[in-house]
C-alpha positions in Angstrom: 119.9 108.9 83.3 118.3 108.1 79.9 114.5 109.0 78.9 112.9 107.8 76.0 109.7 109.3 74.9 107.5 106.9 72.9 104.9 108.2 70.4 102.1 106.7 68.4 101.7 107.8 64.8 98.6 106.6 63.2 98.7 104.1 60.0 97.5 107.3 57.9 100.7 109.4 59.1 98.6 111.4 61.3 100.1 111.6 65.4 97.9 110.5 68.5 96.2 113.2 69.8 97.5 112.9 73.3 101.0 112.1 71.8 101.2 115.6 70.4 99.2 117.7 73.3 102.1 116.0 75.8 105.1 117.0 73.3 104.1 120.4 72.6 103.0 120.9 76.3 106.4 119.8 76.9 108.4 122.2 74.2 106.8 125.1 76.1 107.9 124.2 79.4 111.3 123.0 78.2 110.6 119.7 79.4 111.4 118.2 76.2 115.5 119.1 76.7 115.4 116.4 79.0 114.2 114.2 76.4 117.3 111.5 75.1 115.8 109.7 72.3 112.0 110.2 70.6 110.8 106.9 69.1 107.6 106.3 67.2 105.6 103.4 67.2 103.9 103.0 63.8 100.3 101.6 64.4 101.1 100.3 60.4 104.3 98.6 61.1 104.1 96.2 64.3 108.0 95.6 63.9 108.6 100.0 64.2 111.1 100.3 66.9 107.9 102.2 69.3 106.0 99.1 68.9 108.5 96.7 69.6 109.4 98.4 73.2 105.9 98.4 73.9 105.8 95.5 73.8 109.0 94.8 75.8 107.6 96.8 78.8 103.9 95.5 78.2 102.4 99.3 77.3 99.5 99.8 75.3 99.0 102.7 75.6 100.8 106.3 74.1 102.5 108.2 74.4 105.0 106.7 77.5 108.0 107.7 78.9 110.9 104.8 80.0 113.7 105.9 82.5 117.2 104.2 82.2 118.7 104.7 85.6 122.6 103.2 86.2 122.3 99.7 87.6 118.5 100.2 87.9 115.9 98.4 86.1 114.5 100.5 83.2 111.1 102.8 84.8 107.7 102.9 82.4 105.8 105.8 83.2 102.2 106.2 81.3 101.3 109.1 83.4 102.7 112.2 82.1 102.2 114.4 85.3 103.7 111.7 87.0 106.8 111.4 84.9 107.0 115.2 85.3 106.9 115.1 89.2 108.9 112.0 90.1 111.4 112.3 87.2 111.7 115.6 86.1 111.3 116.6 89.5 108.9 119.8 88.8 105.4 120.5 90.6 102.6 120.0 89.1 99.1 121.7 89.9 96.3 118.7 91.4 94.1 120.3 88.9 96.4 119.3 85.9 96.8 116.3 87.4 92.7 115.8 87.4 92.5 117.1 83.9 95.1 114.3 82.8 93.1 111.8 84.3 89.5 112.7 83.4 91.2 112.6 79.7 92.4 109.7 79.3 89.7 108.7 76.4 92.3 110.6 74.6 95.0 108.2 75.3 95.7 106.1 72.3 95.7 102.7 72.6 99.0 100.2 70.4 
């Protein structure tokens, strides 16, 4: 299995603001060693390697998670709770779950 995190970084330089809560949420709980590959998609350069396989998998939205399964079609999650429990395989509480949800004004549209 292969996951690729995908993360927004503004045309000034500066990261999304959801991009950055979800990484460092997922240093602390060593989620992020089951990270394969980090790509940014630079909201300045539509041809950045982020925006192109947004594109390719129809997000608009970051940050986003695809999962490369043998002989499987590649998975797009945009839900990072949900990449946690279906992927990752960990519990997660219904209260972070909520939280996730009622925030998603912080999500950062591509």
């Amino acid at each position: 299995m292969k996951i690729t995190l995908v993360k927004k970084v503004f045309a000034d330089g500066s990261p999304c603001k959801k991009c950055a809560e979800i990484e460092h949420k997922m240093r602390e709980t060593g989620q992020l060693e089951h990270i394969d590959h980090t790509v940014i998609a630079y909201e300045a350069d539509p041809q950045s390697e982020g925006m192109l396989i947004a594109a390719e998998h129809s997000v608009d939205r970051a940050p986003f998670f695809i999962v490369e399964r043998d002989g499987q079609a590649p998975e797009v999650y945009t839900v990072y709770f949900k990449f946690v429990k279906e992927v990752l395989n960990q519990k997660t509480t219904e209260d972070e779950e909520i939280q996730e949800i009622m925030n998603d004004v912080d999500l950062d549209f591509l």
